[in-house]
VEXDREN-2710 file (C-alpha; in Angstrom, 1 decimal):
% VEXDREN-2710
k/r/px/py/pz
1/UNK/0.0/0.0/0.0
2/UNK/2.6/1.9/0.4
3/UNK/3.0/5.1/-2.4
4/UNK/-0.8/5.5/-2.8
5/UNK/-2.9/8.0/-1.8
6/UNK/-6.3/5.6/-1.1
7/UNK/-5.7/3.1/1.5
8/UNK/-8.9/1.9/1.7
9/UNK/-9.7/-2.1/2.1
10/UNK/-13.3/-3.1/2.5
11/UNK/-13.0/-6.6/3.9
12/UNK/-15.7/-9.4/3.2
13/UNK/-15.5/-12.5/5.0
14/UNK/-18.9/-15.5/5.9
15/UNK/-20.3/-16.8/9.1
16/UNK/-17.7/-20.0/8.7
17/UNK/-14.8/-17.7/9.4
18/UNK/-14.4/-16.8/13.2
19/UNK/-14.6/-13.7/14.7
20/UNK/-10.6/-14.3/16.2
21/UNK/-9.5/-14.8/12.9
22/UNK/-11.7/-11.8/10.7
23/UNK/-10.1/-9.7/14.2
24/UNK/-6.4/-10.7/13.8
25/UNK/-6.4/-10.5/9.6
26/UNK/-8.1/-6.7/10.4
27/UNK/-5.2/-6.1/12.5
28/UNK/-2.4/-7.2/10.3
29/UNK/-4.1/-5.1/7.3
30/UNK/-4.3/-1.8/9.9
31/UNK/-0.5/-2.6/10.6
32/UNK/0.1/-2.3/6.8
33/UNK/-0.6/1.0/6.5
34/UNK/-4.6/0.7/5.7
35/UNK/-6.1/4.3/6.7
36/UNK/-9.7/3.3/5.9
37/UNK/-11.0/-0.4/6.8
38/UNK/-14.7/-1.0/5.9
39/UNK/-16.7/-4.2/6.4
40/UNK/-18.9/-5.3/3.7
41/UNK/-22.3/-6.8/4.8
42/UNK/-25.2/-8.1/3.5
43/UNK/-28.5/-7.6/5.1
44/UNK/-30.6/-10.1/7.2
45/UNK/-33.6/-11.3/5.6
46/UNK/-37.0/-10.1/6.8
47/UNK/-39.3/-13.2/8.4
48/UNK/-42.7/-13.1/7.1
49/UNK/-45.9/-12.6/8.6
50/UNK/-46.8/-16.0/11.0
51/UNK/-43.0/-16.9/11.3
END
């Protein structure tokens, strides 16, 4: 990252991974020089009526 002016990373990751692991890899990207670290999510579905 280094010598570019956006540091942005948006990071992705599924309910298989766990959290200790998404934590640690958002830590090592952070310590290489990320300024901006977005999560990407997806929203939850909406239960229908009577469930």
């Amino acid at each position: 990252m280094e010598g570019r002016d956006n540091r942005e990373v948006y990071l992705r990751a599924d309910r298989e991974i766990s959290y200790g692991f998404v934590v640690r890899v958002m830590a090592e990207i952070k310590a290489a020089g990320v300024d901006k670290l977005g999560m990407v999510t997806e929203p939850i579905p909406e239960k229908k009526k009577g469930q």
